[in-house]
N, C-alpha and C positions, 0 to 999 in steps of 0.2 A: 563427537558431536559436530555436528555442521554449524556453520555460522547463520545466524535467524536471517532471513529472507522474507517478503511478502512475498505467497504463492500469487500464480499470472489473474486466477479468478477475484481474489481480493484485490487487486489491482483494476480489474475490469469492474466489478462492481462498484468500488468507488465509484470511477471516473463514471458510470451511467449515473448512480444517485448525486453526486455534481453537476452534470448533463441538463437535467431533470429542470435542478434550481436554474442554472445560468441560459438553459434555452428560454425558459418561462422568463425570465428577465429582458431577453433579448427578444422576444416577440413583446414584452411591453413597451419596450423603449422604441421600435421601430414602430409601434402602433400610437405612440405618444407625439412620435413629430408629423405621422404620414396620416394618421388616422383611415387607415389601409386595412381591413383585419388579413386581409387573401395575401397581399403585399409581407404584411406582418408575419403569417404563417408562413410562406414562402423561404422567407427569409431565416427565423427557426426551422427550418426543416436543412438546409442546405448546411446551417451551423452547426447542427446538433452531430450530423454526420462527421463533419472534416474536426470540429474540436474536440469531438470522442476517439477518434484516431490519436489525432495530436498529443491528448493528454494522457491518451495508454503508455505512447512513446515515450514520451516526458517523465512519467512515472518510471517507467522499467530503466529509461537511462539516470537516470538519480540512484539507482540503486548500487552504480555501478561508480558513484563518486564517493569516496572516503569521509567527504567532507564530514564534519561532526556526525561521526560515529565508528563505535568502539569494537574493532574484533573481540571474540571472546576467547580468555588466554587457553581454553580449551578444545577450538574448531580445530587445531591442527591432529588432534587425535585419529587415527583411521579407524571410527566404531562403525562393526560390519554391520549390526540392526540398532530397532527402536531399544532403549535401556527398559525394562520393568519397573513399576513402581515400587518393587519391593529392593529393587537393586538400587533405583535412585534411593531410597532411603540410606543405602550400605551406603553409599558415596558420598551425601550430604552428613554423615558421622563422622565418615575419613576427611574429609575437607573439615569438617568443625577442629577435628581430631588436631589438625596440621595446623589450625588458625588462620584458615583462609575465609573461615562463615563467623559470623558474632551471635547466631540463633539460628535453628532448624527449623 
């Protein structure tokens, strides 16, 4: 088993549905002191681009920091394919089996 990862698109997608909220916030607040709508748009559009970059980065480099979070004591296994769910079954018995599971 590999150790769980967020794939690059759940990652992407986040960061656009954040995008979404935080540009919309930021064309208010720039419309709130300038009372500018073009100015205001402007300004969201320019944002929404470089902090959607930004926060892909930020996202994929986090993933890459230990900090609170737990390898799983199983990732260093070399499994060639996906397990079958009839096989995870066999394996969540053998682990109850050994007392590493308290339910199935």
């Amino acid at each position: 088993m590999e150790e769980y990862k967020d794939a690059h698109w759940r990652s992407l997608f986040k960061a656009l549905s954040w995008r979404i909220l935080a540009t919309a916030s930021t064309i208010l607040i720039v419309y709130t002191f300038t009372h500018k709508l073009v100015l205001s748009l402007e300004v969201g559009a320019v944002e929404v681009v470089v902090k959607l970059i930004l926060y892909y980065v930020h996202e994929r480099a986090w993933l890459s920091v230990p900090l609170g979070s737990k390898i799983h004591p199983l990732s260093s296994l070399p499994v060639k394919d996906a397990i079958k769910e009839e096989d995870m079954e066999k394996i969540k018995i053998k682990l109850k089996e050994l007392g590493y599971l308290d339910e199935i």
